[in-house]
N, C-alpha and C positions, 0 to 999 in steps of 0.2 A: 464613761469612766469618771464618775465624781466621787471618787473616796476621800473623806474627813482622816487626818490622821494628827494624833495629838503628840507634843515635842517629846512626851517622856516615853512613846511606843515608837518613836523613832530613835532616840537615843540607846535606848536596849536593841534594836536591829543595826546599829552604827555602831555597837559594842560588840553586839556577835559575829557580825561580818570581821571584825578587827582580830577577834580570837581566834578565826579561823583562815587570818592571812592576808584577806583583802584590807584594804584601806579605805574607809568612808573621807567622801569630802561634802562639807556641806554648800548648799546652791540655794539660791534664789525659790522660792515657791513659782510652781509653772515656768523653769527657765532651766537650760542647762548650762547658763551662762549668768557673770561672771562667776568665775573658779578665781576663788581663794588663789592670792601670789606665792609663788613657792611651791604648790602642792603637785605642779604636774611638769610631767617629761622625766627625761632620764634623770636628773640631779633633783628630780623635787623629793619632798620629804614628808613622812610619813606621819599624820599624827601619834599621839602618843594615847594611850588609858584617858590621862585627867584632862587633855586638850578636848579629846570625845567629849568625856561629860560635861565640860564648861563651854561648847557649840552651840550654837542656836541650831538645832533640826525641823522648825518649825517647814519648812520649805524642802526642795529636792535633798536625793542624795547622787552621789557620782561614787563609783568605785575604783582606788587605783589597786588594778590588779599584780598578783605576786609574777616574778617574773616565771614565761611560758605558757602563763595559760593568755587566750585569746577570746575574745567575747563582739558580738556580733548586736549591736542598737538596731532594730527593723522596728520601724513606726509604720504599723499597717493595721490601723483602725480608723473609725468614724471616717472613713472617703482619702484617707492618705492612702496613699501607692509604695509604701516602705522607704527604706533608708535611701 
């Protein structure tokens, strides 16, 4: 899996995810770590439209989801054994 993705085709995916509920956060390239302060657990806070568009997306995205739904990270490619 080596996909090239450029800042502004991840910013338009970090905008639609946001319109339809979820919350983009932005990460590190190849990392899912450090997460932005503030943005996660119960009290963290949502970005807003313009904080989207003024983010660096060059690197990962993390999604804070809306409350109820549940979502499952299984890393089970190239020789990992999943989550």
């Amino acid at each position: 899996m080596n996909k090239q993705f450029d800042s502004s085709s991840n910013t338009n995916a970090a905008l639609q995810h946001h319109d339809r509920g979820y919350h983009p956060i932005p990460l590190p390239k190849g990392k899912k770590s450090p997460v932005p302060t503030g943005l996660t657990g119960y009290n963290g806070r949502n970005l807003t439209r313009s904080q989207i568009e003024k983010a660096d997306w060059s690197g990962n995205m993390a999604l804070r989801l809306p409350p109820g739904v549940f979502a499952v990270d299984e890393d089970n490619y190239d020789g990992k054994e999943g989550a």
